[in-house]
C-alpha positions in Angstrom: 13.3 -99.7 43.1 17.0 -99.6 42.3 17.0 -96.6 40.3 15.0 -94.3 42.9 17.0 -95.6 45.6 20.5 -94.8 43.8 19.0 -91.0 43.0 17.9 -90.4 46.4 21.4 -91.6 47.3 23.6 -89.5 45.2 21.0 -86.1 45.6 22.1 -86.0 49.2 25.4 -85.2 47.8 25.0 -83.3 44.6 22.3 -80.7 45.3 22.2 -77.4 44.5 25.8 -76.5 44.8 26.7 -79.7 42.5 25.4 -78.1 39.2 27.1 -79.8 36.2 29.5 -76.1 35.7 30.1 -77.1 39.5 31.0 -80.1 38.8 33.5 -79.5 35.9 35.2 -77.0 38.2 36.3 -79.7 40.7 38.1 -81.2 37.4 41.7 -79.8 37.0 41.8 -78.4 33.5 44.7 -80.6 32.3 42.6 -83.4 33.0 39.4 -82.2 31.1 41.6 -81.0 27.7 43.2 -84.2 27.1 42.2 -87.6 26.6 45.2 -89.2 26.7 45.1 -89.0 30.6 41.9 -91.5 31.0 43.3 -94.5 32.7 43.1 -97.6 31.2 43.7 -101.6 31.1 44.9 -104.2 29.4 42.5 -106.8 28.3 44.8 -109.8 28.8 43.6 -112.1 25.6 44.1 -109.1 22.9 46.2 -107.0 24.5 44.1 -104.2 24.0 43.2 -101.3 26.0 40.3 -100.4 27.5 39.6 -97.2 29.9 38.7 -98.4 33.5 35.1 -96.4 33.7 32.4 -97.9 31.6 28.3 -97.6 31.9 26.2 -100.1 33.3 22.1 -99.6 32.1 20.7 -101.8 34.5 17.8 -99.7 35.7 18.8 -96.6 34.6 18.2 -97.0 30.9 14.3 -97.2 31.0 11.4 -95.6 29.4 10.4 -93.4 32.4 13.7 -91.8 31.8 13.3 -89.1 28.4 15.4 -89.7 25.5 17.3 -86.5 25.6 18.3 -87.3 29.2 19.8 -90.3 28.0 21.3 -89.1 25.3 23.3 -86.5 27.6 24.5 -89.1 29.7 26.1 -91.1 26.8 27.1 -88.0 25.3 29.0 -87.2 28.7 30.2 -90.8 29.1 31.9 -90.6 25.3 33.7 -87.0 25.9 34.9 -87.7 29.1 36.8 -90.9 27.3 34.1 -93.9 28.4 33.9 -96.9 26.0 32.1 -99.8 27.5 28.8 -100.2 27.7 27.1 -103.1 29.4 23.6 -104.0 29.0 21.1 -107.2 29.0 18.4 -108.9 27.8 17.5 -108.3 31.1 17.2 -105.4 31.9 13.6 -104.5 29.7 14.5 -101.8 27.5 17.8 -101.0 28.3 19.4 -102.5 25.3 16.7 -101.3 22.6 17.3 -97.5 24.6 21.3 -98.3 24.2 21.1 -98.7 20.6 18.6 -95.6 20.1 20.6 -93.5 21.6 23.6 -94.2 19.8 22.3 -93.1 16.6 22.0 -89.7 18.0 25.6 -89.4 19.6 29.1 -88.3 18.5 32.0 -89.3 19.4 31.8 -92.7 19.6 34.6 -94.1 17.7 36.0 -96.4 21.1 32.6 -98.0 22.0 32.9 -101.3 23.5 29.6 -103.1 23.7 29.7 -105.8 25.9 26.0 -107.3 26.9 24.6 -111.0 27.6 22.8 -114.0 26.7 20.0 -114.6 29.5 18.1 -117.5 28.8 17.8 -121.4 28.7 18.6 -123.6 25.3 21.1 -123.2 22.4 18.5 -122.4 19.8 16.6 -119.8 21.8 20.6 -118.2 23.6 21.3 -118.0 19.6 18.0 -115.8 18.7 18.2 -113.7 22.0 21.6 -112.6 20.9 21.1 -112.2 17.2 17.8 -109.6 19.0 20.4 -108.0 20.8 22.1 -107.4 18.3 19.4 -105.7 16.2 18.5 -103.3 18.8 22.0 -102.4 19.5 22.7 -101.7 16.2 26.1 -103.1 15.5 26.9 -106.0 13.6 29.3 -107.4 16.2 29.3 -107.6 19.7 32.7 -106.8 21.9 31.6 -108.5 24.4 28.7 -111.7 25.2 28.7 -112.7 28.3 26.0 -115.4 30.1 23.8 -114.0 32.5 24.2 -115.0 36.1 25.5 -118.4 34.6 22.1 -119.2 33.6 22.7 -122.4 31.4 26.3 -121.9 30.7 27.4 -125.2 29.7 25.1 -125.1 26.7 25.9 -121.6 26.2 29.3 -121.5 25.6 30.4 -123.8 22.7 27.7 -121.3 20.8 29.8 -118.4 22.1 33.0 -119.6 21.1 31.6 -120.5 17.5 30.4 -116.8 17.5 33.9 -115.8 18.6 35.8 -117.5 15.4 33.2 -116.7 13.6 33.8 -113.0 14.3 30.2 -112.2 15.3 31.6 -111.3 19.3 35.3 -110.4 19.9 35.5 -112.0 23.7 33.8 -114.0 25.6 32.6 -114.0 29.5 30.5 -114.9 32.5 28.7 -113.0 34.9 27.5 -113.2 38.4 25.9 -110.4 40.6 25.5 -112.7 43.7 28.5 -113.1 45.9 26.6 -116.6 46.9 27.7 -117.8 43.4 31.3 -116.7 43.8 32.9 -120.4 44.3 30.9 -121.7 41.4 32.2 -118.8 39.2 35.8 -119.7 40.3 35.2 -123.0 39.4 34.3 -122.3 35.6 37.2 -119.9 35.5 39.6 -122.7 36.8 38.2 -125.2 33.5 37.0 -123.0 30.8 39.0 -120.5 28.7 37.5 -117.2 29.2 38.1 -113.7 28.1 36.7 -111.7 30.6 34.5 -112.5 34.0 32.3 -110.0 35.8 31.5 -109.8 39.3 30.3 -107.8 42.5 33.5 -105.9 44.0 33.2 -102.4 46.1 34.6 -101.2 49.3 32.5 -103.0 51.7 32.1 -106.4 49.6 35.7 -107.3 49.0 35.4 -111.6 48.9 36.5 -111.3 45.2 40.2 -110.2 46.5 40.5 -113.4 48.2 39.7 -116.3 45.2 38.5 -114.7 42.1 41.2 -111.8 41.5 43.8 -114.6 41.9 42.2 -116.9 39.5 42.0 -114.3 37.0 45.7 -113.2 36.8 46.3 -116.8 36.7 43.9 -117.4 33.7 44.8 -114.2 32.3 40.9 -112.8 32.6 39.5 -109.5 32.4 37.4 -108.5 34.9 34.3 -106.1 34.8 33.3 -105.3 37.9 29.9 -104.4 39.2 27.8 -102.8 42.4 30.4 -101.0 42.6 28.0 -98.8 44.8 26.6 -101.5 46.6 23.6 -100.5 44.6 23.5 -97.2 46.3 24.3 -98.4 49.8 27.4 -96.9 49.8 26.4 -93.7 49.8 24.4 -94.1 52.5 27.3 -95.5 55.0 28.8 -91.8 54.5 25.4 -89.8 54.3 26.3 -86.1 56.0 29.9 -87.2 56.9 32.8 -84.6 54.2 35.2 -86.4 52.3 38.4 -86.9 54.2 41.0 -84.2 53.2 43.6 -87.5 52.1 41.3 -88.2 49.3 42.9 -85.6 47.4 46.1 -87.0 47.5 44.2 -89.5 44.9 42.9 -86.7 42.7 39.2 -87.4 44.2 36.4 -85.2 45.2 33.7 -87.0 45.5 32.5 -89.9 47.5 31.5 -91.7 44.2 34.5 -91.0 43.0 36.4 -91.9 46.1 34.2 -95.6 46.0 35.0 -95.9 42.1 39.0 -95.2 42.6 39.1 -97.7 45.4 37.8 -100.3 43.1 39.8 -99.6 40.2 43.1 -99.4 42.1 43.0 -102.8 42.3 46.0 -104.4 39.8 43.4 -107.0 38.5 40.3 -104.6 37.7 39.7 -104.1 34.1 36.9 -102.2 34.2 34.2 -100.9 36.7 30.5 -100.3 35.4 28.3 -97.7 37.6 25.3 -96.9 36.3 23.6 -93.6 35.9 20.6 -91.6 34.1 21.9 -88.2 35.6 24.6 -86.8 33.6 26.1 -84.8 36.3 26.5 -88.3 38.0 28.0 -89.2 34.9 30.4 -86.6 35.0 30.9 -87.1 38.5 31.8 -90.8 37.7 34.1 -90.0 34.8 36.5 -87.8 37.2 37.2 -91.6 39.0 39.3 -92.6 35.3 41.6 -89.2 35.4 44.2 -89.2 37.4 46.2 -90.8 40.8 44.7 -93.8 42.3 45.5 -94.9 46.0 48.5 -97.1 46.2 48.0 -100.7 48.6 48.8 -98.2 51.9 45.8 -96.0 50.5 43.5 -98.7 50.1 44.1 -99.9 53.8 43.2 -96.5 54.8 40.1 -96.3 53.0 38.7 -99.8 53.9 40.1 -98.4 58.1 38.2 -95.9 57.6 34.9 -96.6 56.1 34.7 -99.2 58.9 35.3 -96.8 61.1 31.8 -94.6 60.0 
């Protein structure tokens, strides 16, 4: 199960020792009072900003996790300067958990909520989103995307008459199969989109080759996601210490170290790990504060992850 697997994965590195107060302490100060040093990008359609570290709830926001838990998480996510928040119809009760928890959290005055349309037919895309939107609880969405392209041709005259008629603000397609990269290229090449989400991390790097280009072409956001490799990153570097260099990119952690090196790309909008453990949460965060690696940096990291 993804979610056990992931927390197996990150426990190797965050016993004990990697309390939340020890966590906070890896954090310069500077960068913990002030918000005003998250990182951020430009969504190219708007021009608006957006901070480069959002949620993801696939498998992470579900019942056998307790409310209050969740609700630290977000609560973490907002005061360390998160906004987006991705979720699907997909994903059981993540969305209906999403919009429960929000009642109960402060803070909240940049949420982005980006989420999807997941099924077959115009009539029954319209009533899966207008659900959505129910147990979200807001009255517009940021962001609708389609699911894994699942019947996007029908699905996206609906979304761009949803668009003008202000009921989403942008407008995108997902995939979370490498296999389906060349098809996604191909929509992006004929259809106006705002944003595009896709698998991108340090050990699955195709996007860098086709869709990156296409979207600075477009002018398309990208969300990115697995930026773990769905927790096989952290077992590539399982008992091996964080390289000394990394600090030279304000990192110190392997998650964040993975996060950076995603978001350091010029054409990343915005990076979605997901997470029921606030201190992973926190953990995560530190990736939007600070330095990232320059190209040379990248180089290095990709050298030597192959190298483990």
């Amino acid at each position: 199960m993804r979610v056990s697997k992931i927390a197996v994965s990150r426990r190797k590195f965050l016993k004990a020792a990697w309390s939340m107060s020890a966590l906070m302490a890896l954090w310069p100060k500077e960068l913990l009072a002030a918000k005003a040093n998250v990182i951020t990008r430009t969504i190219p359609s708007s021009g608006k900003r957006l901070s480069v570290i959002g949620m993801g709830t696939s498998g992470t926001f579900n019942d056998e996790v307790s409310k209050e838990q969740l609700v630290e998480v977000m609560q973490t996510f907002f005061d360390h300067g998160g906004q987006l928040i991705d979720s699907s119809p997909m994903y059981g009760p993540a969305e209906r958990l999403v919009g429960d928890v929000l009642k109960t959290t402060k803070n909240t005055g940049g949420l982005f909520v980006a989420t999807k349309v997941w099924t077959d037919g115009k009539e029954s895309g319209i009533k899966q989103m207008q659900e959505s939107m129910r147990r979200i609880g807001v009255k517009v969405i940021d962001l609708m995307q389609i699911h894994n392209l699942r019947d996007w041709r029908v699905h996206i005259p609906t979304l761009r008459e949803w668009k003008e008629q202000g009921k989403i603000r942008y407008l995108g397609i997902t995939t979370s199969h490498g296999s389906r990269h060349g098809e996604l290229e191909n929509i992006m090449k004929t259809e106006q989109l705002d944003f595009v989400q896709f698998s991108y991390n340090l050990v699955d790097r195709e996007a860098e080759q086709r869709l990156f280009p296409m979207a600075a072409d477009k002018g398309i956001a990208t969300l990115i996601n697995r930026p773990f490799q769905r927790g096989g990153m952290f077992d590539k570097v399982e008992g091996k210490k964080l390289p000394e260099w990394a600090a030279e990119f304000d990192c110190t952690s392997w998650a964040q170290f993975f996060l950076k090196f995603v978001v350091s790309h010029p054409q990343v909008t915005n990076v979605i790990p997901a997470t029921s453990k606030p201190k992973h949460m926190v953990d995560n965060m530190g990736a939007g504060y600070g330095r990232l690696p320059d190209a040379k940096m990248r180089e290095r990291m990709v050298r030597y992850l192959q190298a483990l």
